[in-house]
C-alpha positions in Angstrom: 17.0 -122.4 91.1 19.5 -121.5 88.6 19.7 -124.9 86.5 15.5 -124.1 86.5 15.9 -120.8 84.9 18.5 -121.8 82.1 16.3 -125.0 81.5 13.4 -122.7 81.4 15.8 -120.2 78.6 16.9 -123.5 76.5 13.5 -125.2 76.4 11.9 -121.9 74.8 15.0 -121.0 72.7 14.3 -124.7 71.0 10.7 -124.2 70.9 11.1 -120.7 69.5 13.9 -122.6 66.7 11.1 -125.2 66.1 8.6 -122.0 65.2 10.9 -120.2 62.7 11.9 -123.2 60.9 8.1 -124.0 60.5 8.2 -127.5 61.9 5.1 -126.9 64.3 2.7 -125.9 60.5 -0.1 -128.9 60.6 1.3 -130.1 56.7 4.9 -130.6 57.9 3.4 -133.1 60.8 1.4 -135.0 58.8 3.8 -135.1 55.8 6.3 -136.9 58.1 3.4 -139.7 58.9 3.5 -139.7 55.3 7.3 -140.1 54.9 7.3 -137.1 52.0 9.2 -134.4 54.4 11.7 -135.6 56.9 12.4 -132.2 57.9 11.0 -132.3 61.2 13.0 -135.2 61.8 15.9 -133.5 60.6 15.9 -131.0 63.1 14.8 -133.2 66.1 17.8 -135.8 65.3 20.4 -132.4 64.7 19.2 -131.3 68.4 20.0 -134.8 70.2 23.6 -134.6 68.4 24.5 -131.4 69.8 23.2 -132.1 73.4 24.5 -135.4 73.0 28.3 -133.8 71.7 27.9 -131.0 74.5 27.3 -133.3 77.2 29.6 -135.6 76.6 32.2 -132.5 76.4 31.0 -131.5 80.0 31.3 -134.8 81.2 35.2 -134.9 79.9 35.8 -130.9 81.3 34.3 -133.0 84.4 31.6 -130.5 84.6 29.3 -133.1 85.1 29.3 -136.9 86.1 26.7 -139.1 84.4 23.7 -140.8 86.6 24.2 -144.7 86.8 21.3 -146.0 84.8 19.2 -149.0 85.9 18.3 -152.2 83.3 15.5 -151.3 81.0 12.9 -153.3 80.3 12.8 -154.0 76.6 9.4 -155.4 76.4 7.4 -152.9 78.0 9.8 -150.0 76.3 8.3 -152.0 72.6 5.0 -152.0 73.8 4.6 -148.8 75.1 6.1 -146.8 71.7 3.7 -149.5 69.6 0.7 -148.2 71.2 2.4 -144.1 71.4 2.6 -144.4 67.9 -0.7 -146.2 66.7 -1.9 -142.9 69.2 -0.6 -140.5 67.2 -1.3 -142.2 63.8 -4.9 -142.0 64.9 -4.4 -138.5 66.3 -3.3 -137.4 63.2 -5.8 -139.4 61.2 
């Protein structure tokens, strides 16, 4: 119940980061569609470097041990982002 309750505390603290830095305005969505403001990017890529770098560190503190991950499918993983992104094109259209 614990690792529920601090998932719960980091998933809002992000959200609440992704309010006060504007990235949830309408114009800064659309304007990265448009490639004119990568500043919603910015902020998602910064976020997967610091979980990335912190769980790596757990996993060295042995903390934590890493799942074993099965084969991908590379086809269907294509596919399915081809037609999650013509989606939101449209969305956003």
């Amino acid at each position: 119940m614990t690792n529920y309750i601090i998932a719960l505390f980091l998933g809002l603290f992000f959200g609440f980061l992704l309010n006060k830095a504007g990235l949830t305005k309408y114009h800064k969505i659309v304007n990265v569609f448009r490639l004119t403001d990568l500043s919603v990017l910015k902020f998602m890529m910064s976020g997967l470097v610091v979980a990335m770098i912190g769980l790596y560190a757990l996993r060295d503190l042995g903390l934590i041990t890493f799942p074993n991950i099965p084969a991908t499918y590379v086809v269907g993983n294509i596919l399915g982002g081809v037609v999650f992104g013509i989606g939101m094109a449209l969305t956003g259209y």
